[in-house]
C-alpha positions in Angstrom: -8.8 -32.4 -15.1 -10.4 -35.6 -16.2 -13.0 -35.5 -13.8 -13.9 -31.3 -14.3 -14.2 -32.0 -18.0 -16.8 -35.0 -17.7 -18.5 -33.1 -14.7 -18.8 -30.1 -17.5 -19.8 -32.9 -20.8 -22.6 -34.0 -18.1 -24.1 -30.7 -17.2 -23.8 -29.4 -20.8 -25.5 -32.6 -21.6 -28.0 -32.2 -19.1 -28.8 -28.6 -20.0 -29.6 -28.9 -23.9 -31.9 -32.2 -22.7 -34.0 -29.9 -20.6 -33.8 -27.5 -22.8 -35.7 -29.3 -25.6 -38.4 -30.4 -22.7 -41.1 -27.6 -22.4 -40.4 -27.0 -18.5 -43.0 -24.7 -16.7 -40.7 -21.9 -14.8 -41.9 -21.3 -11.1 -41.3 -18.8 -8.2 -40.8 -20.0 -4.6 -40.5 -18.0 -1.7 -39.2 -19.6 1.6 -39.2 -18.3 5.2 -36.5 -20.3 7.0 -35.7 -20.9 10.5 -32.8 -22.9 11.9 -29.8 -22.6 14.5 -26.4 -21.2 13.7 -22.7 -22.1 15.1 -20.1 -19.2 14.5 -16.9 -20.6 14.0 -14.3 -17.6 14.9 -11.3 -17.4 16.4 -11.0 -15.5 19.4 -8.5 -17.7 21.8 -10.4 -20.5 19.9 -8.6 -23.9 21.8 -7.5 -25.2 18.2 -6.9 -28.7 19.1 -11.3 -28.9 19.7 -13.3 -30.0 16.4 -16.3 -28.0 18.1 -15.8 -24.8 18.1 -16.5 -22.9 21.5 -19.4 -20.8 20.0 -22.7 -20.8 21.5 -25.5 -22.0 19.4 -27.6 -18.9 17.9 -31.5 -18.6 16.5 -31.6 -17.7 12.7 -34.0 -16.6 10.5 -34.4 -15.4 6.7 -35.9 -15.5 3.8 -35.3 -16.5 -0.1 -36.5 -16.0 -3.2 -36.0 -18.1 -6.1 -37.0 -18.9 -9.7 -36.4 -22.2 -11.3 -35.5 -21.6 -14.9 -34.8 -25.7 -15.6 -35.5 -29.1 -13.7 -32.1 -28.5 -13.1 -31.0 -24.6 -12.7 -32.1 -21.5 -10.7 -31.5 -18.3 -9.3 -32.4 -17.0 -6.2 -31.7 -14.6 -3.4 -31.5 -14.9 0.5 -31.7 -12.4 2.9 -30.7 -13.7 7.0 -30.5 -12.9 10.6 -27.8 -14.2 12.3 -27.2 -13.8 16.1 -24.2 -14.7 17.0 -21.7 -15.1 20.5 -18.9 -17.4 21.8 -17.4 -17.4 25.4 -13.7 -18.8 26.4 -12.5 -17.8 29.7 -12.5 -14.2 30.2 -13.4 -13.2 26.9 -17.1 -13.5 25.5 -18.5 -11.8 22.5 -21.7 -11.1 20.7 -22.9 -9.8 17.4 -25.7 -9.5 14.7 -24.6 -10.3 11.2 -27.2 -9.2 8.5 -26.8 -11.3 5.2 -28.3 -10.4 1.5 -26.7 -13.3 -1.1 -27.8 -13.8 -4.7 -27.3 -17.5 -5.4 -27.2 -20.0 -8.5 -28.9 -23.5 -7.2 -28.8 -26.7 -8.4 -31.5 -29.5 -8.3 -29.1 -32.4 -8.0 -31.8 -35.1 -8.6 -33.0 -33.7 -12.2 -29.0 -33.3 -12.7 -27.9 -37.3 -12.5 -31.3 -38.0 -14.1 -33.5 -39.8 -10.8 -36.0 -36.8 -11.3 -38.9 -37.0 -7.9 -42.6 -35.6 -8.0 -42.3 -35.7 -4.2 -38.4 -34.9 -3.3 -35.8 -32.3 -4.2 -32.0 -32.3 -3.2 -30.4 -28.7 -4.0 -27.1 -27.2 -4.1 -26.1 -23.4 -3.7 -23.6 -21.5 -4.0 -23.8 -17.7 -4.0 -21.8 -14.3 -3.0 -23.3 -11.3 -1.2 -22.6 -9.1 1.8 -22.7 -9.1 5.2 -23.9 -6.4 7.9 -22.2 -6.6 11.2 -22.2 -5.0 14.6 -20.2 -6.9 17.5 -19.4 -6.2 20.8 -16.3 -7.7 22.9 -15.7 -8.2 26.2 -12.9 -9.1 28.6 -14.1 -10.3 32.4 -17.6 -8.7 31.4 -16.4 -5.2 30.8 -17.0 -4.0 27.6 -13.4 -3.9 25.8 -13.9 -3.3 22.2 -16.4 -3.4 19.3 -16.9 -2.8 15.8 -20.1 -0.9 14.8 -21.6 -0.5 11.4 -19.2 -3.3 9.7 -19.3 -4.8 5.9 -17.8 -7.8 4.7 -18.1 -10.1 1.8 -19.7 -13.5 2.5 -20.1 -16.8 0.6 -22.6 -19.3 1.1 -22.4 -22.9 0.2 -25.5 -25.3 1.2 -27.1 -28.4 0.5 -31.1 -28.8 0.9 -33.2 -31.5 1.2 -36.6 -30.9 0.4 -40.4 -33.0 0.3 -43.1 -31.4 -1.6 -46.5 -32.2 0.5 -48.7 -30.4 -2.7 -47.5 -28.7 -5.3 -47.2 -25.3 -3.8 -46.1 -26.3 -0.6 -43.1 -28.2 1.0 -40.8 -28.7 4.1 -36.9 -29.0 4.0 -33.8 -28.7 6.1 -31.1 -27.0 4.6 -27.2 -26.9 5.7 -25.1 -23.8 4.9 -21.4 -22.8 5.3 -20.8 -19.1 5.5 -17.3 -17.6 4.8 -16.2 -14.1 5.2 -13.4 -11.8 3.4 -13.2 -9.9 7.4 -11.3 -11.0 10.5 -13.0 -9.0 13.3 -16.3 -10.6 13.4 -15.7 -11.0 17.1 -15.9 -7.3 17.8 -12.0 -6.6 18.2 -10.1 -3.7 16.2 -7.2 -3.9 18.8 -4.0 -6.0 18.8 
């Protein structure tokens, strides 16, 4: 509790500092390309750290507009190609995000403020568009068509601004999901 309450002293402290700091607000928009890992669990060997997933090509987009050096909102909308194999059983899917997000520039926040670098956090909530197809000794078996779900993102991004309107990153991500049948089965 100790540690929440001066987490929440230091961002309310940080917040009313910037606050007296004319700041100019900016847009960014960000086209994003990276590699994805599902992490599922059909006949998943548990006792692995890796899970048996085969490594996917992803692409999106986001939107955001810094209200603070520390705060801003954004949205993100992602392709996501997905497929593991194990055995017999292989599947394969396309999940379609769209997240709003809150993002946090973590330098500004503990005060080492950068002209040249940015470390973000994010955390949002959105939904996910899914269509999966599963199959046991490559015959089709099962597959869900036209599926929703509830996701949450969590990331970190590293970011170095070459001029003022342009930069490169690499940003990390953890997606969850409120559905169990991402790997295309509906049957027992």
């Amino acid at each position: 509790m100790k540690k929440f309450f001066l987490l929440f002293i230091l961002l309310v402290a940080n917040v009313v500092t910037f606050a007296q700091v004319k700041y100019d607000r900016h847009w960014s928009v960000t086209a994003e390309m990276g590699a994805n890992k599902f992490d599922g669990d059909v006949y998943q060997k548990y006792n692995d750290v890796v899970p048996n997933s085969i490594l996917k090509l992803s692409m999106g987009v986001s939107v955001e507009r810094t209200l603070t050096p520390v705060w801003g909102l954004g949205a993100e909308l992602y392709y996501f190609p997905y497929s593991a194999k194990n055995g017999d059983i292989h599947f394969s899917g396309n999940l379609f995000h769209f997240n709003p997000y809150v993002a946090m520039n973590l330098l500004n926040l503990f005060d080492c403020p950068s002209e040249h670098w940015g470390v973000w956090g994010t955390l949002g909530g959105g939904l996910a568009y899914y269509n999966t197809t599963l199959y046991k000794d490559d015959v089709k078996f099962d597959k869900v068509k036209d599926g929703w779900a509830l996701t949450v993102p969590v990331g970190l991004m590293v970011e170095y601004n070459l001029t003022k309107s342009l930069a490169v990153g690499a940003k990390l991500q953890y997606r969850s999901h409120n559905k169990d049948n991402l790997e295309g089965s509906n049957k027992n």
